[in-house]
N, CA and C of each residue as an Amber inpcrd file, in Angstrom:
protein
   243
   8.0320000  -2.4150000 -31.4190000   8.9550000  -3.0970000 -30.5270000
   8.4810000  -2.8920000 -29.0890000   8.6010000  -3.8510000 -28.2830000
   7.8700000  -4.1090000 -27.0590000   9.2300000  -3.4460000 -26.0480000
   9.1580000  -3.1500000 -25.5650000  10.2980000  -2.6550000 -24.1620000
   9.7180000  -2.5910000 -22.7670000  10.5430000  -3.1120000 -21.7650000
   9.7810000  -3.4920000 -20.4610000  11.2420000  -1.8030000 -19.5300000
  10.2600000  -0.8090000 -19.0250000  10.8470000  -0.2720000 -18.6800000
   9.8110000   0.8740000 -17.9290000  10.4030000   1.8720000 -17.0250000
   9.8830000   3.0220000 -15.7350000   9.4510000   3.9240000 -16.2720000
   7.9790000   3.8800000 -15.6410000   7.2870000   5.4650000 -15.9390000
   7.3250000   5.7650000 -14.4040000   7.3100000   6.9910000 -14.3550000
   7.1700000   7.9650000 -12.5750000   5.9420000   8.1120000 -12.0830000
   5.8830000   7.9680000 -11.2400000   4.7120000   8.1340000 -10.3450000
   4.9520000   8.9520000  -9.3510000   4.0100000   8.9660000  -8.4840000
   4.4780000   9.7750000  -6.3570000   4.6150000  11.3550000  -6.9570000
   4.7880000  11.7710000  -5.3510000   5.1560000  12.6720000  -5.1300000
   6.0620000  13.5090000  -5.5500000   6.8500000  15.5500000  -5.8220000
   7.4550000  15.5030000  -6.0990000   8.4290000  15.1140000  -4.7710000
   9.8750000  14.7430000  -5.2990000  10.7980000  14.7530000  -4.4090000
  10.6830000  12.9440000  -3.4610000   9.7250000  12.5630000  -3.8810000
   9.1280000  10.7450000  -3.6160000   8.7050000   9.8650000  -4.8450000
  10.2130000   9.8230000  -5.4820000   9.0220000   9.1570000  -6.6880000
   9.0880000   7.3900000  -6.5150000   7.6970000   7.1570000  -6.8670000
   7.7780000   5.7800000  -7.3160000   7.2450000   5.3750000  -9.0160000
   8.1060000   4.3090000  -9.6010000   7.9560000   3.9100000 -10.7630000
   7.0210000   2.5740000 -11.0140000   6.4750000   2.8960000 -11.9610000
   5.5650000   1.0550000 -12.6240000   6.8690000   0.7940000 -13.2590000
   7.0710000  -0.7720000 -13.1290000   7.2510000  -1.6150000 -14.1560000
   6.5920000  -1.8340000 -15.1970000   6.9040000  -1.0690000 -16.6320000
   5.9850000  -1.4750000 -17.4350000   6.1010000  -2.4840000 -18.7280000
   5.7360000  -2.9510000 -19.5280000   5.5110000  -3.4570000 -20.6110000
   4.9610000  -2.4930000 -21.5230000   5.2140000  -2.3190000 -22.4130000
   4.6980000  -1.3620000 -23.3290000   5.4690000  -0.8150000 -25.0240000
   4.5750000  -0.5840000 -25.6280000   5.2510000  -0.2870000 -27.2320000
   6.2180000   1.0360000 -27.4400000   7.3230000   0.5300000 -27.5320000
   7.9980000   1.6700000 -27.3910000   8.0740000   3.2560000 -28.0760000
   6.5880000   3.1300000 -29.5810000   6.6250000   4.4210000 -29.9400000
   5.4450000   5.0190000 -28.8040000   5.2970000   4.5030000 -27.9150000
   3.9710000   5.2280000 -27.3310000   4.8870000   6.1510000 -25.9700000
   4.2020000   6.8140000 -25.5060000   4.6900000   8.0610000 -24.8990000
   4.9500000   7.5290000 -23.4540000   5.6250000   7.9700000 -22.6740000
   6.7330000   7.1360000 -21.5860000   5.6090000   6.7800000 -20.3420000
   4.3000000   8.1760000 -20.2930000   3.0980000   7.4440000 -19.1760000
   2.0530000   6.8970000 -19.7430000   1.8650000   6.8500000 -20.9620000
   0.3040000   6.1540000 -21.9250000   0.4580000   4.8370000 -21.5110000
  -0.4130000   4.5050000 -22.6830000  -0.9850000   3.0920000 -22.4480000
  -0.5090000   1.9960000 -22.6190000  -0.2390000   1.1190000 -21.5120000
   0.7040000   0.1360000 -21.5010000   0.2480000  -1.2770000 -21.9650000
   0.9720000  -2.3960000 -21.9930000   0.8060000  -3.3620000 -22.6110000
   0.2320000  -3.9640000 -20.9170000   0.8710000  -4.0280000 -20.3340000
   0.9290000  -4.8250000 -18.7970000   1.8770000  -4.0430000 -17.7450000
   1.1100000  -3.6230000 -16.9720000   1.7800000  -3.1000000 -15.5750000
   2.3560000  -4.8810000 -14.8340000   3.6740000  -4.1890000 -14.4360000
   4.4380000  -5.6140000 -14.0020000   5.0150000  -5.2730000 -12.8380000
   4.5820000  -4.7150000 -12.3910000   4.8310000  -4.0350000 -10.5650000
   5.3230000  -2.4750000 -10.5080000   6.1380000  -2.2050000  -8.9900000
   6.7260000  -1.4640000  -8.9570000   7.6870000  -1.5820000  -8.4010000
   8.2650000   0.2300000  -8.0290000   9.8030000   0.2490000  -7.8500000
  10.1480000   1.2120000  -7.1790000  10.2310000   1.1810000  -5.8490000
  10.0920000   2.2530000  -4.8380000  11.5930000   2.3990000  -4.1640000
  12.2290000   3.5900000  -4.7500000  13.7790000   3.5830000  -4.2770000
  14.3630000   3.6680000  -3.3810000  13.0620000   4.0950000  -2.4220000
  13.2780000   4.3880000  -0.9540000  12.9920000   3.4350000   0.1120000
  12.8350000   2.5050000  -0.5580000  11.9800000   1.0020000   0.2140000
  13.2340000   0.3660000   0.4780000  12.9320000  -0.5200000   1.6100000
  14.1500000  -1.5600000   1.9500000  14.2820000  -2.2290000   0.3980000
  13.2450000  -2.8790000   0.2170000  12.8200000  -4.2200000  -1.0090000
  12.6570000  -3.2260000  -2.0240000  13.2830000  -2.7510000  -2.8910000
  12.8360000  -1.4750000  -3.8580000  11.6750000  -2.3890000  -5.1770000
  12.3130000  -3.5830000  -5.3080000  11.5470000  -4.1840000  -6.6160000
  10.2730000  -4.9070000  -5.7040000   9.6820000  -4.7510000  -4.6080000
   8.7740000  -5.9830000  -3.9330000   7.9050000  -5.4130000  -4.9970000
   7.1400000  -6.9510000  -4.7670000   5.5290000  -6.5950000  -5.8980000
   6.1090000  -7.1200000  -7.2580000   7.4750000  -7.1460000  -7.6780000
   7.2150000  -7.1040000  -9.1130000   7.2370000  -8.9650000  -9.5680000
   6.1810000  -8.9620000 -10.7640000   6.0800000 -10.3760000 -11.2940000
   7.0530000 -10.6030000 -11.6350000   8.3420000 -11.0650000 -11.4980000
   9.2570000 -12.0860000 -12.2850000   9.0400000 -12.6230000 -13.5570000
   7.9020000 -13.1780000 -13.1290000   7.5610000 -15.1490000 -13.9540000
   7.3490000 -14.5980000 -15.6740000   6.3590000 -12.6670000 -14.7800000
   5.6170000 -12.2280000 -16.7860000   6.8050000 -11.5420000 -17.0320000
   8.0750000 -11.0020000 -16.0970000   8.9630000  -9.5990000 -16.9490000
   9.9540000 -10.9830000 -17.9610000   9.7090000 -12.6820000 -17.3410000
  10.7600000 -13.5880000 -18.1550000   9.8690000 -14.0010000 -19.2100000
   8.4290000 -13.8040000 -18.9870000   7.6670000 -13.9220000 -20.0500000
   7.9760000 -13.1700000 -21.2360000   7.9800000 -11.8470000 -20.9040000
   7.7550000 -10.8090000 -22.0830000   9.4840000 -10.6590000 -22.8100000
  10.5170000 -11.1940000 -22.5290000  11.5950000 -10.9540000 -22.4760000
  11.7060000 -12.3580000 -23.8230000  11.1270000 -13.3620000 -22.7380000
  10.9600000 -15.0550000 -23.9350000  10.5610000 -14.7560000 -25.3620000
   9.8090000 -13.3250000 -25.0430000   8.6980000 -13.4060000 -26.5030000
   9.2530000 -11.7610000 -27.2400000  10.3820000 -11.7410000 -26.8420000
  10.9600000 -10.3600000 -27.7360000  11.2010000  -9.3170000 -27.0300000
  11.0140000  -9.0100000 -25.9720000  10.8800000  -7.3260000 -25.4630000
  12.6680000  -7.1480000 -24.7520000  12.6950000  -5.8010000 -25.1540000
  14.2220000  -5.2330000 -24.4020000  13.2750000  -4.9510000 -23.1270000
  14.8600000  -4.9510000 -22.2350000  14.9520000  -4.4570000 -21.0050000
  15.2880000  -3.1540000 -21.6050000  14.8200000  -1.8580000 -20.3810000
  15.7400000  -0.4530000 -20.7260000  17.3880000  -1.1150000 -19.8200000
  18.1330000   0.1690000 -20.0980000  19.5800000   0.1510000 -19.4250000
  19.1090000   0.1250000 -18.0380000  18.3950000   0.7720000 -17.4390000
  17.9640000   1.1890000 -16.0250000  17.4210000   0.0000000 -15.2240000
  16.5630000  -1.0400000 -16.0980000  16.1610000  -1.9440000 -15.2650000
  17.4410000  -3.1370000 -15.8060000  17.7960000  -3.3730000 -16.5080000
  19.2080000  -4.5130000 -15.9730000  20.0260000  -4.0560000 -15.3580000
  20.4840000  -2.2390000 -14.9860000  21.0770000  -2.9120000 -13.7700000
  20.3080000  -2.8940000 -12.3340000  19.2430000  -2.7510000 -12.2930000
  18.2900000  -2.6280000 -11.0390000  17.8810000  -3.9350000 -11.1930000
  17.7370000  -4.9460000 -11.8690000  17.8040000  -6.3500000 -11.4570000
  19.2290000  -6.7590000 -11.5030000  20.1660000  -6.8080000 -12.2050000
  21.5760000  -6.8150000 -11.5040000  21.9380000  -6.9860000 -10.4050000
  21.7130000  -5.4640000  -9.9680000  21.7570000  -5.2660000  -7.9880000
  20.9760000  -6.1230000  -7.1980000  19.5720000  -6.3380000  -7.5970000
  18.5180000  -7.2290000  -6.8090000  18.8760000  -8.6740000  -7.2270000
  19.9470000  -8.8600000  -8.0430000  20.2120000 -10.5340000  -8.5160000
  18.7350000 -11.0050000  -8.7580000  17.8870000 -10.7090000  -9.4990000
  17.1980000 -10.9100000 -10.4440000  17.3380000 -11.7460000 -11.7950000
  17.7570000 -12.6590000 -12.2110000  17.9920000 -13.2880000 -13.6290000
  16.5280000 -13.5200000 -14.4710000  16.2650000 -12.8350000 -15.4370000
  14.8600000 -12.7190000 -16.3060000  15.4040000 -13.5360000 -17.4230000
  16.5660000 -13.8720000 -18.0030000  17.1330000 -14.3580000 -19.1930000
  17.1160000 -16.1280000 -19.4050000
């Protein structure tokens, strides 16, 4: 099963996350299907950078959102559906 959801990155105490694509038995920083931006919490624009067009792609063709990123596109009024 495909799931589009945050691995951590940065600094401690600065983190930034990938948007990822990836198989959900594989381990939360391995190897991903497609990096689909990022997600910087401390940024004005927290989602800038991220593809839209592939997270409505991968969504068209089966993949969950985690809980964490519908409501972080929620807030950003984001519609992937």
């Amino acid at each position: 099963m495909i799931k589009i959801r945050l691995a951590r990155a940065g600094r401690p105490h600065n983190p930034i996350y990938s948007v990822l694509a990836i198989d959900s038995r594989k381990a939360q920083n391995g190897t991903c299907l497609e990096n689909l931006g990022t997600y910087n919490p401390a940024a004005e624009e927290p989602l800038k950078g991220l593809k839209v067009e592939r997270v409505a792609h991968w969504v068209k063709n089966g993949a969950l959102l985690t809980c964490t990123l519908q409501s972080l596109f929620k807030k950003a009024k984001i519609n992937v559906k």
